[in-house]
C-alpha positions as a LaTeX table, in Angstrom:
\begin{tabular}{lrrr}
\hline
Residue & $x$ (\AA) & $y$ (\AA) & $z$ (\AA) \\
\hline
Unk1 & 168.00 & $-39.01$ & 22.09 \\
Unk2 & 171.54 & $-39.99$ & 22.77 \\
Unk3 & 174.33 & $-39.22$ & 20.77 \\
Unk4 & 175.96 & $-41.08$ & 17.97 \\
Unk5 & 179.51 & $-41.56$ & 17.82 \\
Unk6 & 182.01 & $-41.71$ & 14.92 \\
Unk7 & 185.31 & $-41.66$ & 14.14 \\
Unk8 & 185.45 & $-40.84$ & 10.27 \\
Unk9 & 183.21 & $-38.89$ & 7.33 \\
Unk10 & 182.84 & $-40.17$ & 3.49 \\
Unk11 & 181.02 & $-37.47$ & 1.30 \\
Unk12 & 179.82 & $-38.76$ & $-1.83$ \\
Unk13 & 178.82 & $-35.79$ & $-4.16$ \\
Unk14 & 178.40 & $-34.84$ & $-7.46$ \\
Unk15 & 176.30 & $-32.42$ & $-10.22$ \\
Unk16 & 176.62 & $-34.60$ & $-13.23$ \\
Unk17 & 173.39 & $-37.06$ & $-14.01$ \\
Unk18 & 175.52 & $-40.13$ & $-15.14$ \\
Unk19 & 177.68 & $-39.60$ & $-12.03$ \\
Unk20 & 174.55 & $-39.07$ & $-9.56$ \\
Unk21 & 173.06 & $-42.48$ & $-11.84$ \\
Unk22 & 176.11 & $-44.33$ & $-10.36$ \\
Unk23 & 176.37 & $-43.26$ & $-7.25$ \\
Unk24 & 175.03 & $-45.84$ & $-5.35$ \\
Unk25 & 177.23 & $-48.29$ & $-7.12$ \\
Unk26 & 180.35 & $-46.63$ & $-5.67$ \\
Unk27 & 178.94 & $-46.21$ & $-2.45$ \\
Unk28 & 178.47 & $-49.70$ & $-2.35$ \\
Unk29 & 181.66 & $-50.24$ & $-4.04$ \\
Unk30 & 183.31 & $-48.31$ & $-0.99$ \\
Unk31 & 181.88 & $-50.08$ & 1.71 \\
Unk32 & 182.95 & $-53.44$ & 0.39 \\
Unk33 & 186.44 & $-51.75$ & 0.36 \\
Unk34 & 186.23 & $-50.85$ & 3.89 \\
Unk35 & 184.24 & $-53.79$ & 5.79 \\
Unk36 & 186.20 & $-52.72$ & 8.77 \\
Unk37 & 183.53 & $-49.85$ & 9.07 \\
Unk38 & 180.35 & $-49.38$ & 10.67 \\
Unk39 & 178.00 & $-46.58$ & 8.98 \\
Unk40 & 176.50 & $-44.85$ & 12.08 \\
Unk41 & 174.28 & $-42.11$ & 10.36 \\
Unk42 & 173.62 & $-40.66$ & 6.94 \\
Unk43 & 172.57 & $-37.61$ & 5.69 \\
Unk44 & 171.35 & $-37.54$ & 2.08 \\
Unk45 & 171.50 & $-33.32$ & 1.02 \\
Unk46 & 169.85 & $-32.43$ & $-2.82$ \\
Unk47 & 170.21 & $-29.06$ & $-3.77$ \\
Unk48 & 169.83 & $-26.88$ & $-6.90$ \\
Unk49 & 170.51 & $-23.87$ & $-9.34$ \\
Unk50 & 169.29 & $-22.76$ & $-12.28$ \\
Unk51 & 171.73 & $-24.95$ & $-14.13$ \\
Unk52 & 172.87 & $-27.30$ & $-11.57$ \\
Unk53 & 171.60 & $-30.52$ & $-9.29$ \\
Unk54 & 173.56 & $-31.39$ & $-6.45$ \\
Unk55 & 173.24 & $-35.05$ & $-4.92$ \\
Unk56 & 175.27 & $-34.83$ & $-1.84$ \\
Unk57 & 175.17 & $-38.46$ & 0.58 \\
Unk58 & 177.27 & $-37.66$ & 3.94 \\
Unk59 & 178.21 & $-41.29$ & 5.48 \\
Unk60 & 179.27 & $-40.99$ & 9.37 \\
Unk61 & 181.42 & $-44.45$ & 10.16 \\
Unk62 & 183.51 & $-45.78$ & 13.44 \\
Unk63 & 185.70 & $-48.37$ & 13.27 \\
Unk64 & 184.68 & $-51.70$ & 13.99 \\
Unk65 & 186.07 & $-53.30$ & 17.88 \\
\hline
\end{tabular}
């Protein structure tokens, strides 16, 4: 495997439901703010409590040439 290059990280993260409903809204929302940007890699990262659900997307980007 070779090894990806970036420049920059977005986290996208939140516990709420609504917020976690939207979420892919503002990610897309974000990347039509930044089309100078090439997403290299994701990681998508759930986790949880007893009380709390944690939707965590990690976007790994490099500037476009």
């Amino acid at each position: 495997m070779g090894v990806i290059s970036f420049t920059g990280v977005k986290v996208f993260s939140t516990t709420l439901a609504r917020d976690r409903e939207n979420m892919g809204e503002n990610i897309t929302k974000w990347l039509k703010e930044n089309p100078n940007l090439d997403v290299v890699d994701k990681i998508v990262t759930q986790s949880s409590d007893k009380e709390f659900h944690c939707l965590t997307i990690t976007l790994f980007y490099r500037h476009k040439s």
